[in-house]
N, CA, C and O atoms as CSV, one atom per row, in Angstrom:
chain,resi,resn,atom,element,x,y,z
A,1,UNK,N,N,-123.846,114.246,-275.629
A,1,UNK,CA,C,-124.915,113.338,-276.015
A,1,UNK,C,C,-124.461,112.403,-277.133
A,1,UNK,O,O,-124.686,111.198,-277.011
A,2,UNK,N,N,-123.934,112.801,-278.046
A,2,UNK,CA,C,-123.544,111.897,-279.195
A,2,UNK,C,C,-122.525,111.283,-278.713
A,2,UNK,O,O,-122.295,110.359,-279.494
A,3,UNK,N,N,-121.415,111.261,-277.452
A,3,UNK,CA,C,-120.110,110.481,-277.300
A,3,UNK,C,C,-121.114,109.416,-276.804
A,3,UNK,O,O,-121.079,108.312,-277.346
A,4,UNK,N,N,-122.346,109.747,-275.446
A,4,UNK,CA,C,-123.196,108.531,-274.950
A,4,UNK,C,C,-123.309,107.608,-276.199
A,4,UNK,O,O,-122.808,106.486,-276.272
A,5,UNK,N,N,-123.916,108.127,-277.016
A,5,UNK,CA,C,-124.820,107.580,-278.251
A,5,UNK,C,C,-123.695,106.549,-278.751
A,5,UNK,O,O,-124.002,105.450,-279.211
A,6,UNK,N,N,-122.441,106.965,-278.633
A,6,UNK,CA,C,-121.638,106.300,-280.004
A,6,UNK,C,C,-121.043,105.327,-278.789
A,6,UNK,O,O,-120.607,104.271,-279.247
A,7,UNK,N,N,-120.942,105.434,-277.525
A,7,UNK,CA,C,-120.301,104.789,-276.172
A,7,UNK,C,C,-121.437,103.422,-276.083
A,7,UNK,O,O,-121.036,102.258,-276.084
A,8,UNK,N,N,-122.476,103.692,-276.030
A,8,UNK,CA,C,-123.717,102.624,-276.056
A,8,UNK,C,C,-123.936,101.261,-276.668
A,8,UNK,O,O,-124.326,100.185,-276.215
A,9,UNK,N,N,-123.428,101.814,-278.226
A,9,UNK,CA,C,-123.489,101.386,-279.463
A,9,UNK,C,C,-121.902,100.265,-278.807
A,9,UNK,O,O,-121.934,99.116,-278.368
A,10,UNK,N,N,-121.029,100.937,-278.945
A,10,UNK,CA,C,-119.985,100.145,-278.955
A,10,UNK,C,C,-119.695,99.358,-277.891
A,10,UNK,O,O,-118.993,98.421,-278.272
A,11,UNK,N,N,-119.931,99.311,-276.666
A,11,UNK,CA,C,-119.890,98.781,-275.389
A,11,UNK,C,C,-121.223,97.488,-275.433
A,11,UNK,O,O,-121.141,96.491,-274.716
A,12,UNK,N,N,-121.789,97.602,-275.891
A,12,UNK,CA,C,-123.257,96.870,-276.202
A,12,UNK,C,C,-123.005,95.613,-277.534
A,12,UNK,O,O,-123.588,94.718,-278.145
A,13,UNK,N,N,-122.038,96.142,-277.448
A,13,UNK,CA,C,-121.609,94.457,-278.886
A,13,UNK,C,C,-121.615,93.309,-278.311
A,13,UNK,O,O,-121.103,93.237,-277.194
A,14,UNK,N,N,-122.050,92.417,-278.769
A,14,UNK,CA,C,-121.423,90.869,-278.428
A,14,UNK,C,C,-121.882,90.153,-279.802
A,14,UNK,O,O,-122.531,90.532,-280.777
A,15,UNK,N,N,-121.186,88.823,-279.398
A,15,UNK,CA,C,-121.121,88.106,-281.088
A,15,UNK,C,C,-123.092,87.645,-281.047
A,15,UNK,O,O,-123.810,87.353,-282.003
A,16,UNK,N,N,-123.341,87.717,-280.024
A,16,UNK,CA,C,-124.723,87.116,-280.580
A,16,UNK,C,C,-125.989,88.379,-280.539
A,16,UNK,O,O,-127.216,88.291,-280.500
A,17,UNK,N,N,-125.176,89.401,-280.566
A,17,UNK,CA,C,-126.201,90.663,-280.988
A,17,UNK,C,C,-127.509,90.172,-281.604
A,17,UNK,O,O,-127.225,89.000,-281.851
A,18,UNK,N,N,-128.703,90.346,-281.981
A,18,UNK,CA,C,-129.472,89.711,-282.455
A,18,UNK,C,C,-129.817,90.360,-283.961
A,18,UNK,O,O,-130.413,89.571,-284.694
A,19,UNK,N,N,-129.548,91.621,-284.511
A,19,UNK,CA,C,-129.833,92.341,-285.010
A,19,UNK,C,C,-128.426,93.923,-285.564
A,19,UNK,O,O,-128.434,95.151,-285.487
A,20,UNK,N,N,-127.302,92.694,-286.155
A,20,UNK,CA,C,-126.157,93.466,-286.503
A,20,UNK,C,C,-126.618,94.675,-287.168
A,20,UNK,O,O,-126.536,95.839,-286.777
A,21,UNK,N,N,-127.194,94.133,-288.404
A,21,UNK,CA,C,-127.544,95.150,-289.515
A,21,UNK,C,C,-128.084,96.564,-289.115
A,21,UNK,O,O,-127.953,97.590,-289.783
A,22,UNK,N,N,-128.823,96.416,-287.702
A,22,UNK,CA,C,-129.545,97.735,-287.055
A,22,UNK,C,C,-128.282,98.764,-286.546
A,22,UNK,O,O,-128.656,99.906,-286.278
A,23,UNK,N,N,-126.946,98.506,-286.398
A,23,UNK,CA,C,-126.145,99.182,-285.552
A,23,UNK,C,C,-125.204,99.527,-286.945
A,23,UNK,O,O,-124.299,100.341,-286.764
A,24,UNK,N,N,-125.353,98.987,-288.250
A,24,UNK,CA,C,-123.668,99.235,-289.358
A,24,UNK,C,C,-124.722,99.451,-290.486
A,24,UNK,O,O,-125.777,98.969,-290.899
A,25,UNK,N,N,-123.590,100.728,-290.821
A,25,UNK,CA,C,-124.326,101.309,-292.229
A,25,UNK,C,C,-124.155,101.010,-293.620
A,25,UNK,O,O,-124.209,101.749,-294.603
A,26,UNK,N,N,-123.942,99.806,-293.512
A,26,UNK,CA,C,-123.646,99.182,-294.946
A,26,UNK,C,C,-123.084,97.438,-294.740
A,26,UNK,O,O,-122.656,96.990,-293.677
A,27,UNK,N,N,-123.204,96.741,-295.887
A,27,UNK,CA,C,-123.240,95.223,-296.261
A,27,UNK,C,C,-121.261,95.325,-295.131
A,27,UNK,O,O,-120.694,95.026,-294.080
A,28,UNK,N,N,-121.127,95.885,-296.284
A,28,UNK,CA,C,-119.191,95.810,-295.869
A,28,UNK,C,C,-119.005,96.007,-294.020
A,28,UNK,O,O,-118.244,95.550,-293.168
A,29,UNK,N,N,-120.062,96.857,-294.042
A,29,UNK,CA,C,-119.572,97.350,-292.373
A,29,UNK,C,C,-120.391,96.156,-291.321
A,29,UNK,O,O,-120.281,95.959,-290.111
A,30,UNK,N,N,-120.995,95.678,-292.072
A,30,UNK,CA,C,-121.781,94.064,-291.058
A,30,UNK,C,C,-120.903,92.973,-290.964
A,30,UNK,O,O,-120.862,92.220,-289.992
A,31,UNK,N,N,-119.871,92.839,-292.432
A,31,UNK,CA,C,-118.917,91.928,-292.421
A,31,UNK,C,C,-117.792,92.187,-291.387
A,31,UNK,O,O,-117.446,91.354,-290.549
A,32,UNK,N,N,-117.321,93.269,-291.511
A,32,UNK,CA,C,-116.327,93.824,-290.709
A,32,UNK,C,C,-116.731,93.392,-289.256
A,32,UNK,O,O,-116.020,92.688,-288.538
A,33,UNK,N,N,-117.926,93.884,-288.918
A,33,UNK,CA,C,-118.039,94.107,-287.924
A,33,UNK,C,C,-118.506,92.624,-287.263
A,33,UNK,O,O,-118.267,92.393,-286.077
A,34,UNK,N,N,-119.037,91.858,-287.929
A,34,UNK,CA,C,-118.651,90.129,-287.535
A,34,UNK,C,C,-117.744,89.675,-287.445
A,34,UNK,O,O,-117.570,88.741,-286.663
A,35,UNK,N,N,-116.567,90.280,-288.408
A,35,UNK,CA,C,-115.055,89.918,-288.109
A,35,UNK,C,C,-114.466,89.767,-287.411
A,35,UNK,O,O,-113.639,88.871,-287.241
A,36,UNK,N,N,-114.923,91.179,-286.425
A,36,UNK,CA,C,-114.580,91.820,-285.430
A,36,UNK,C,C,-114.985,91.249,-283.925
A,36,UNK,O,O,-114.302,91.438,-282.918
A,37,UNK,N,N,-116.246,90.505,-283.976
A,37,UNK,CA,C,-116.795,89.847,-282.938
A,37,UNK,C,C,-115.987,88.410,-283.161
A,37,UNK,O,O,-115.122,87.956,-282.413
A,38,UNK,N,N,-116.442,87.875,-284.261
A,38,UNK,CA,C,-115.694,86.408,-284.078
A,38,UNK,C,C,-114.234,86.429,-283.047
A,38,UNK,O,O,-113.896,85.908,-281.984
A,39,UNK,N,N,-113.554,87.473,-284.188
A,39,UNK,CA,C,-111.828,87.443,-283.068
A,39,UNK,C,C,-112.164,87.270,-281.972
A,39,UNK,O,O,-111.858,86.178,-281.493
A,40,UNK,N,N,-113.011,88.351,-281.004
A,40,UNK,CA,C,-112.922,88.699,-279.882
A,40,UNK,C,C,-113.506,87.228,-279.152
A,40,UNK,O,O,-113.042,86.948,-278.047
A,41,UNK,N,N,-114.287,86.512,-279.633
A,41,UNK,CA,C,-115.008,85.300,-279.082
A,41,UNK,C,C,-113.847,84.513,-279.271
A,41,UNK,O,O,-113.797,83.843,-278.239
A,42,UNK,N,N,-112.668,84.129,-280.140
A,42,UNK,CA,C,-111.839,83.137,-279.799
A,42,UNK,C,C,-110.571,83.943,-278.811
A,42,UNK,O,O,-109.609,83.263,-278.455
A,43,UNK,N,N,-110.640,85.115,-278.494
A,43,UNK,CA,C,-109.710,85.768,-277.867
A,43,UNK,C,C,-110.201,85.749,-276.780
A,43,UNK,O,O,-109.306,85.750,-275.934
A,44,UNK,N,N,-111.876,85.719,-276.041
A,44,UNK,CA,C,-112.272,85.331,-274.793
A,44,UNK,C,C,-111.947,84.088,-274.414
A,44,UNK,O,O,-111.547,84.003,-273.253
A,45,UNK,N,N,-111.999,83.014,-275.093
A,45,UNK,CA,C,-111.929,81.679,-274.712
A,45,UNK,C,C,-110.903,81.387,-273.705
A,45,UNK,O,O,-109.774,81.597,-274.149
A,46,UNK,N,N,-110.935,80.878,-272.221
A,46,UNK,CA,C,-109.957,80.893,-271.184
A,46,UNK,C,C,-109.058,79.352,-271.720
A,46,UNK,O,O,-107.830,79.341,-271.627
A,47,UNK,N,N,-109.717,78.274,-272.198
A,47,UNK,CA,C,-108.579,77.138,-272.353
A,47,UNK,C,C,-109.581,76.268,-273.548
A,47,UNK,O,O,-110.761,76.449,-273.848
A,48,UNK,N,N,-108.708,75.401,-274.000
A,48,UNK,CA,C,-109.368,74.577,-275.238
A,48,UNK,C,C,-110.562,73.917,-275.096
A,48,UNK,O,O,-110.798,73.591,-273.933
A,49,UNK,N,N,-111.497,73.577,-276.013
A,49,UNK,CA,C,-112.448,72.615,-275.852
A,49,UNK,C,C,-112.144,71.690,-275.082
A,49,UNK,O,O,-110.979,71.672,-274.684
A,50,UNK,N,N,-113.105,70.605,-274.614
A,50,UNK,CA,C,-112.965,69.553,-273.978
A,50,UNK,C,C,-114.044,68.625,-274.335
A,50,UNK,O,O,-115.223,68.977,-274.363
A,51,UNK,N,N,-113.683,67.569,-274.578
A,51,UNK,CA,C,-114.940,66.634,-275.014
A,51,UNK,C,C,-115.326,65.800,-273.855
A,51,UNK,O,O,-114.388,65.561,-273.094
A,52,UNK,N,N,-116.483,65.293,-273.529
A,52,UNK,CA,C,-116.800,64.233,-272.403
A,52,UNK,C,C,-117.326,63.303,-273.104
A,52,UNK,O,O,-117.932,63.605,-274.132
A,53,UNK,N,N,-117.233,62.283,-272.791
A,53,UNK,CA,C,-117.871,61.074,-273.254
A,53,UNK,C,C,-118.466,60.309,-272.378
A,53,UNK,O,O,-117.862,59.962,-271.362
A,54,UNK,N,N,-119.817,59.901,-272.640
A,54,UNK,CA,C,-120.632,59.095,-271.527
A,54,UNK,C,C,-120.159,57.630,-272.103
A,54,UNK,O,O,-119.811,57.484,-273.275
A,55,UNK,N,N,-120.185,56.677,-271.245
A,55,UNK,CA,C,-119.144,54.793,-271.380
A,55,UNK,C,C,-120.676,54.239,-271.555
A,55,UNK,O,O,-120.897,53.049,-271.780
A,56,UNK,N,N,-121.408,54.931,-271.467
A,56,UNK,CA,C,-122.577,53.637,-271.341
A,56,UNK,C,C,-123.256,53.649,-272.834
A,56,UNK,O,O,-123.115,54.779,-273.301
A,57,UNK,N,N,-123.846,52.905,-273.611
A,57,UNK,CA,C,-124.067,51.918,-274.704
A,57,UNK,C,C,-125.090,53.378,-274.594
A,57,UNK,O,O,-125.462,53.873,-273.530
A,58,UNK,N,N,-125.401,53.870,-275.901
A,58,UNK,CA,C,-126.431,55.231,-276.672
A,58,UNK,C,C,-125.957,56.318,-275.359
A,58,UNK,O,O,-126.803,57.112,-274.947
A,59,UNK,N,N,-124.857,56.303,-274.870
A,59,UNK,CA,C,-124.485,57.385,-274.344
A,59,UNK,C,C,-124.542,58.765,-274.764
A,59,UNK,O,O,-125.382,58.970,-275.640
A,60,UNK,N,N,-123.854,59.807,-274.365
A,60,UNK,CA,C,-124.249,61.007,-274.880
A,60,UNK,C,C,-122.801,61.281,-274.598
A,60,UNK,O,O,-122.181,60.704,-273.705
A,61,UNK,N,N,-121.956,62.771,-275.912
A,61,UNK,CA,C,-120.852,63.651,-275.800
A,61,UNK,C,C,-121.536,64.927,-275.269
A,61,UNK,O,O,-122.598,65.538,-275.393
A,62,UNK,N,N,-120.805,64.974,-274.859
A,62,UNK,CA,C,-120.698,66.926,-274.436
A,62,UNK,C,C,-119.472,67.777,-274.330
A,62,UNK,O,O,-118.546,67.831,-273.521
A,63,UNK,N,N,-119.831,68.524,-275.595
A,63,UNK,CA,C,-118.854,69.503,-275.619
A,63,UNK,C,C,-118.846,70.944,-275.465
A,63,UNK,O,O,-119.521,71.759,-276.095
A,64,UNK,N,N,-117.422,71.299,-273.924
A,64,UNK,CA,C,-117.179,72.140,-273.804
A,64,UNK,C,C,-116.386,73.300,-274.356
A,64,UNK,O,O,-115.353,72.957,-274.931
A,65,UNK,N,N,-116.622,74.535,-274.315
A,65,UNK,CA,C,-115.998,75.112,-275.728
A,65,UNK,C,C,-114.875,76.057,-274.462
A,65,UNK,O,O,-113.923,76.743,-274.837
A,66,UNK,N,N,-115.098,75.956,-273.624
A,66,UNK,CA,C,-114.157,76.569,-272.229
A,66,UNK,C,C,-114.573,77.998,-272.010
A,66,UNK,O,O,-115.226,78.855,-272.606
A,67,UNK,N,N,-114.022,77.892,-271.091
A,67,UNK,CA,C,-114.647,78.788,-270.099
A,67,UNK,C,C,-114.727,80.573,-270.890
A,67,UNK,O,O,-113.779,80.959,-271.574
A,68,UNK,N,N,-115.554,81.175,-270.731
A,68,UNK,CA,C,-115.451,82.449,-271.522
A,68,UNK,C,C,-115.253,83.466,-270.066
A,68,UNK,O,O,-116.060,83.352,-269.144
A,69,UNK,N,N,-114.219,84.345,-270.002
A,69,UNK,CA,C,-113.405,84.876,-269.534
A,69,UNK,C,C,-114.360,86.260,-268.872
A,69,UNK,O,O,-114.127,86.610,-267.714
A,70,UNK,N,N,-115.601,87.109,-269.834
A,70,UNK,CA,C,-116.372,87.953,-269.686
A,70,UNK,C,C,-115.682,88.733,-269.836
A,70,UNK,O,O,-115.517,89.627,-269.006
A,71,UNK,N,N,-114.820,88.628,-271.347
A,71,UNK,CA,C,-114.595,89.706,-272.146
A,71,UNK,C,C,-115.339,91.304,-272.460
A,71,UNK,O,O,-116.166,91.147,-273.358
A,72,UNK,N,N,-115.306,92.384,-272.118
A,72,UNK,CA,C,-115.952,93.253,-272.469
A,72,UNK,C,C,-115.711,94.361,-273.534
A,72,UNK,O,O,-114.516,94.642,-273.633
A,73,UNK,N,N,-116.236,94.809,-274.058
A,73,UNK,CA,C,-115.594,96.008,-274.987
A,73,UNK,C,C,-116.017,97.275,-274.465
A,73,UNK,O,O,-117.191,97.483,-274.160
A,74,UNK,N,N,-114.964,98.264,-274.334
A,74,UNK,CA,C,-114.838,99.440,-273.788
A,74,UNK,C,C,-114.318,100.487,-274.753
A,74,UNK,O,O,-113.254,100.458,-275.371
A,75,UNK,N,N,-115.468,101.622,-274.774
A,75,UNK,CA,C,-115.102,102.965,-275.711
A,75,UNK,C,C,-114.406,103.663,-275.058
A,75,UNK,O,O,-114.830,104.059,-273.973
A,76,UNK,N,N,-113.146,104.027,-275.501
A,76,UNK,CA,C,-112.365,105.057,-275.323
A,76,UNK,C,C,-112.790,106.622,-275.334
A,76,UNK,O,O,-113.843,107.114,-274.930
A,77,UNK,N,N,-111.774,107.201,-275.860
A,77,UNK,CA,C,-111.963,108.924,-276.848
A,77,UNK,C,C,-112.303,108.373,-278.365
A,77,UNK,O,O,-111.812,107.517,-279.100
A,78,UNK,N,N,-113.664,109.535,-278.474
A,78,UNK,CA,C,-114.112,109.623,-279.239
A,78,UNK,C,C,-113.740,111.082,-279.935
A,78,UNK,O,O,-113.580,112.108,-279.272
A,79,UNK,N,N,-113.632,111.011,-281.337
A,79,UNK,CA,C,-112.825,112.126,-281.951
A,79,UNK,C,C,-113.992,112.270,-283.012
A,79,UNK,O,O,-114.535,111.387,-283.676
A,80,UNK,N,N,-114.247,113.775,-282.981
A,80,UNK,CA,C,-115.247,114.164,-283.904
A,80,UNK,C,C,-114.865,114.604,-285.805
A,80,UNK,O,O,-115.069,115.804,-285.991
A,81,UNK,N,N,-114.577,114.155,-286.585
A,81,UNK,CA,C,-114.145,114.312,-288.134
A,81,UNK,C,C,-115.032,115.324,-288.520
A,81,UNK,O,O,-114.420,116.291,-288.974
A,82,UNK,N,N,-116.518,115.490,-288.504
A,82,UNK,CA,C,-117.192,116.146,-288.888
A,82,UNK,C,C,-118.006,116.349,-288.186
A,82,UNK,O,O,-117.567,116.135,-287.057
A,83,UNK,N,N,-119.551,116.823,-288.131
A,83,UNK,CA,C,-120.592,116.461,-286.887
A,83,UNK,C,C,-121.282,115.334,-287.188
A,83,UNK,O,O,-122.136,114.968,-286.381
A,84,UNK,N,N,-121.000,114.368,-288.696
A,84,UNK,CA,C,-121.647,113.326,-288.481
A,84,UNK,C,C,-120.563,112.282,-288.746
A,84,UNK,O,O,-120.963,111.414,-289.522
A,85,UNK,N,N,-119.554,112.148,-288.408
A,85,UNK,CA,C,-118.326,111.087,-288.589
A,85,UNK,C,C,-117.779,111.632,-287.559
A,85,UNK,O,O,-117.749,112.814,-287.219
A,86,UNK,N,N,-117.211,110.418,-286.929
A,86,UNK,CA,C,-116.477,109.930,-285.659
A,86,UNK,C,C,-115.814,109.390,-285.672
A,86,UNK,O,O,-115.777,108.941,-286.818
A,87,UNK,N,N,-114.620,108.751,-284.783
A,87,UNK,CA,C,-113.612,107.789,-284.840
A,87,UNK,C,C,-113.183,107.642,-283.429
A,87,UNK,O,O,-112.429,108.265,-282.681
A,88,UNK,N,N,-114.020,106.478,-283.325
A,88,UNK,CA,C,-113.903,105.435,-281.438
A,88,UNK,C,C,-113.134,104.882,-281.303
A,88,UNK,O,O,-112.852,104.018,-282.133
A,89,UNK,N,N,-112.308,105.103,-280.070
A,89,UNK,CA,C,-111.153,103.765,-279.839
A,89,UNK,C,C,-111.307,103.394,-278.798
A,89,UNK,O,O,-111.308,104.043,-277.752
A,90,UNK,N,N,-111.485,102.081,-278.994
A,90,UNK,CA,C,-111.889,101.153,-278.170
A,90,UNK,C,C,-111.212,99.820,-277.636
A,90,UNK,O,O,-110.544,99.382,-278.573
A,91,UNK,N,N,-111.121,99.158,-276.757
A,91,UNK,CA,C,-110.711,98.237,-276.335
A,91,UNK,C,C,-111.594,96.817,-275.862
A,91,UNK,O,O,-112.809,96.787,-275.662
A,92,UNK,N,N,-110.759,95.803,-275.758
A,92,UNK,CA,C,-111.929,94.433,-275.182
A,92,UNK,C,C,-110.892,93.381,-274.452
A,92,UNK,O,O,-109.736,93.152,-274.807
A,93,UNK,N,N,-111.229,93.105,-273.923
A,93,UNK,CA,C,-110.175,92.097,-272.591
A,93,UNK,C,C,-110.909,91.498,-271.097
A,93,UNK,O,O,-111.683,92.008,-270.288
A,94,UNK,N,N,-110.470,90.624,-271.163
A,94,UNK,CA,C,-111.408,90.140,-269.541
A,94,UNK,C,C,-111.173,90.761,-268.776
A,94,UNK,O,O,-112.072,90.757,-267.935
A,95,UNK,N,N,-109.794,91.840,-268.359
A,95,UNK,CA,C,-109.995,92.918,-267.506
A,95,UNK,C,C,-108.842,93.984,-268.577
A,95,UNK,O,O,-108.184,93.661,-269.566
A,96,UNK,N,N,-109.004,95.643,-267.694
A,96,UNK,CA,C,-108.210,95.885,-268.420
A,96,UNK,C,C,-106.820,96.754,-268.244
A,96,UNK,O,O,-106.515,97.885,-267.866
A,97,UNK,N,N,-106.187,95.639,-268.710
A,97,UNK,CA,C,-104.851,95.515,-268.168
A,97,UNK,C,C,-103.815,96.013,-269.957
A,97,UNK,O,O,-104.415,96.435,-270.946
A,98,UNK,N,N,-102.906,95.890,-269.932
A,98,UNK,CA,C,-102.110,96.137,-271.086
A,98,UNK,C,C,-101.967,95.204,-272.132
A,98,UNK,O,O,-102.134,95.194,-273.351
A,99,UNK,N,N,-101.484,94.167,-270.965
A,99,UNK,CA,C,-101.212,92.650,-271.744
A,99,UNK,C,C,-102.111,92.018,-272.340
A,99,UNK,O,O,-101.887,91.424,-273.395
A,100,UNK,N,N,-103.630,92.053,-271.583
A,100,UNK,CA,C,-104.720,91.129,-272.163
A,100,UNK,C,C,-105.865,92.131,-272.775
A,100,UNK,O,O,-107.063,92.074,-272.500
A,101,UNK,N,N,-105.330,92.924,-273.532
A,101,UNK,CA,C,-106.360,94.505,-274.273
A,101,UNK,C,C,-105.835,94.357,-275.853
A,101,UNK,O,O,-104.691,94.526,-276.273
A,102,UNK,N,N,-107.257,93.919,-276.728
A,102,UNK,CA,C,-107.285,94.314,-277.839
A,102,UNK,C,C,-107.470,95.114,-278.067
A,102,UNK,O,O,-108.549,95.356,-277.527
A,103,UNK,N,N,-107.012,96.331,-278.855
A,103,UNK,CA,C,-107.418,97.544,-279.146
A,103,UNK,C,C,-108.256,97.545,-280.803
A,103,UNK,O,O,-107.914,96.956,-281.828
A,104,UNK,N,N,-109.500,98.491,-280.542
A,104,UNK,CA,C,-110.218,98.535,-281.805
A,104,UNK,C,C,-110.368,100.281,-282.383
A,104,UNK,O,O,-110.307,101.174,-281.538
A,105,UNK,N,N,-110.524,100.558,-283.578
A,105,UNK,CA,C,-110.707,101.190,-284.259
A,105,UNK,C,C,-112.091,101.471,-284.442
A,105,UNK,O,O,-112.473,100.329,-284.699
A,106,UNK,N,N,-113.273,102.290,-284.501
A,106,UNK,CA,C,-114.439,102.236,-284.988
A,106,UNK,C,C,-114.956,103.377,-285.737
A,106,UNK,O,O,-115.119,104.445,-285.147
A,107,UNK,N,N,-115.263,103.247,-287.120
A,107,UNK,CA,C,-115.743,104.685,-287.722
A,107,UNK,C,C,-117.240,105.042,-287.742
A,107,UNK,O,O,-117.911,104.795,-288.744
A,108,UNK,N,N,-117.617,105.450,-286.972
A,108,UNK,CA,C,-119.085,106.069,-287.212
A,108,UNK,C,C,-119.811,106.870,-287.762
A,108,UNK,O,O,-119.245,107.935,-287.512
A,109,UNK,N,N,-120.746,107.116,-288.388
A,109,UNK,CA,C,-121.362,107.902,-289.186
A,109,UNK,C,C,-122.618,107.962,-288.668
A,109,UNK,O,O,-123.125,107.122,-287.924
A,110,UNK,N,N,-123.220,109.182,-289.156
A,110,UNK,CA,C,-124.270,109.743,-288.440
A,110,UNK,C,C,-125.135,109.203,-289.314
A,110,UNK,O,O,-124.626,109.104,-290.431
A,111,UNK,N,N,-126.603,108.686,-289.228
A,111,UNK,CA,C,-127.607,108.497,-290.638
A,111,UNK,C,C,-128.976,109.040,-290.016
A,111,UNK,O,O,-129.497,108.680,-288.960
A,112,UNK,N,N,-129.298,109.715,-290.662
A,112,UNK,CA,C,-131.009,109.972,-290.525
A,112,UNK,C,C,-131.115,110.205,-288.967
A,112,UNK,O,O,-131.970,109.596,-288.325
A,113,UNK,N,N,-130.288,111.043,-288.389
A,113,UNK,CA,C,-129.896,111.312,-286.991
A,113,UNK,C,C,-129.675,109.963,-285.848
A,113,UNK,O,O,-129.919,110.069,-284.646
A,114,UNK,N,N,-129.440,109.384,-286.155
A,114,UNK,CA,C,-128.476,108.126,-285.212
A,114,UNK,C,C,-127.211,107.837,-285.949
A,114,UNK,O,O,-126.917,108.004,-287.133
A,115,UNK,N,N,-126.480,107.317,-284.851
A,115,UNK,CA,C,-125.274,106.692,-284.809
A,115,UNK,C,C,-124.825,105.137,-285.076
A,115,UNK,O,O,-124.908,104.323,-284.157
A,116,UNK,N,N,-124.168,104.620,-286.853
A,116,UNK,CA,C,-124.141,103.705,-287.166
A,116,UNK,C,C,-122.744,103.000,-286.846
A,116,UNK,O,O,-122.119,103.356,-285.847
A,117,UNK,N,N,-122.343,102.187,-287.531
A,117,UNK,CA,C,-120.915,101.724,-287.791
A,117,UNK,C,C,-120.755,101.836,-288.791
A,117,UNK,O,O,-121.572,101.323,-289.555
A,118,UNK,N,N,-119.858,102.410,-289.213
A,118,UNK,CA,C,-119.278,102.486,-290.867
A,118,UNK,C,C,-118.361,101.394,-290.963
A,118,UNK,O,O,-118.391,100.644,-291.939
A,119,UNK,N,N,-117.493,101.236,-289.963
A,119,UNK,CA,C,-116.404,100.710,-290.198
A,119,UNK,C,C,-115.987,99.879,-288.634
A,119,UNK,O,O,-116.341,100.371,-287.562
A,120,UNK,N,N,-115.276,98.705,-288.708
A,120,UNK,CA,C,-114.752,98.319,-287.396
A,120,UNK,C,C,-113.155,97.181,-287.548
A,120,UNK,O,O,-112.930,96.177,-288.224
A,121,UNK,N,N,-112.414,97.882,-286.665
A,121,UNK,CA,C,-111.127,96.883,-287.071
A,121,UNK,C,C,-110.586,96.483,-285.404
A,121,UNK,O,O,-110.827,97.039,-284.332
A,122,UNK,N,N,-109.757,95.266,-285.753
A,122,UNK,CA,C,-108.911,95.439,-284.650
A,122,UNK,C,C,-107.652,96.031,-285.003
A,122,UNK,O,O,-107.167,96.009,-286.134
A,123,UNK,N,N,-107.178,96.527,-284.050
A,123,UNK,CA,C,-106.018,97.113,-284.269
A,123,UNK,C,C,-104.616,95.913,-283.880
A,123,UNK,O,O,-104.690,94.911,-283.169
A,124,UNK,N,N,-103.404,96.452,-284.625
A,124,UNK,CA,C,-102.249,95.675,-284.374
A,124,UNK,C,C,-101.913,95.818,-282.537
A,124,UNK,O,O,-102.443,96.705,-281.869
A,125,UNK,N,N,-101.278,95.128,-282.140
A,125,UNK,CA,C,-100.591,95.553,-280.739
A,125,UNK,C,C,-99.321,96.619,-281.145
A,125,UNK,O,O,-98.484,96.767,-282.035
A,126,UNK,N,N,-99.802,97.315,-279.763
A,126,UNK,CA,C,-98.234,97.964,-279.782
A,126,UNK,C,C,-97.423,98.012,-278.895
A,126,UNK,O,O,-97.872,98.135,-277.756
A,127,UNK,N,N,-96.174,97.947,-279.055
A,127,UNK,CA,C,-94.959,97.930,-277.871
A,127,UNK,C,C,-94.175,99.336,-277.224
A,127,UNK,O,O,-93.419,100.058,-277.874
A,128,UNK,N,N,-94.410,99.456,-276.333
A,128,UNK,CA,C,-94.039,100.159,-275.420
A,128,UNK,C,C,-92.576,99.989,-274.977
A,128,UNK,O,O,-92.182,98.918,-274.516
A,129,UNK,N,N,-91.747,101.101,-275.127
A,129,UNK,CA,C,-90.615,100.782,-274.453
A,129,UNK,C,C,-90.346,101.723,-273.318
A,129,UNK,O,O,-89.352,101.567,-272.609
């Protein structure tokens, strides 16, 4: 029940969450954890902006910010520290493959019986030989 709980939480992110503060247990862990979304929103992006320009006199621009890929984030193993601290590893990539997988870190803490974010990072890549 608590891997669901902490699987929910983390799979359920996106940068326009409406209501960060409800899911991270502290100021520091909202920053982080915006940190953490921004990357992933310029790491979805499939190719550069594009500007259009309408030729006709009070025309109109429109700008495209390109195509978003439908990046997802995926909870791994979840490792229990205590019965109310956790540590999720997680991933996010338009599919998931090796090459195009950010890997994330997530520390959870239990509060007033739910499951918060304490903490959220991306992780470095690593090489495989």
């Amino acid at each position: 029940m608590d891997w669901t709980a902490i699987s929910g939480i983390i799979t359920g992110l996106t940068p326009s969450h409406p209501d960060l503060a409800s899911l991270a247990d502290s100021e520091t862990a909202i920053a982080e954890l915006r940190t953490v979304l921004v990357c992933l929103v310029s790491y979805r992006r499939s190719s550069k902006p594009t500007v259009e320009i309408s030729h006709e006199p009070w025309g109109e621009v429109t700008i495209n910010f390109g195509v978003d890929q439908g990046a997802k984030i995926y909870c791994g193993p979840v490792r229990f520290v205590t019965p109310d601290v956790a540590l999720a590893d997680a991933s996010a990539g338009a599919q998931q493959g090796i090459a195009s997988v950010k890997r994330m870190l997530f520390v959870m803490r239990r509060v007033g019986g739910e499951w918060k974010i304490a903490s959220a990072r991306i992780l470095a890549p690593t090489v495989f030989q």
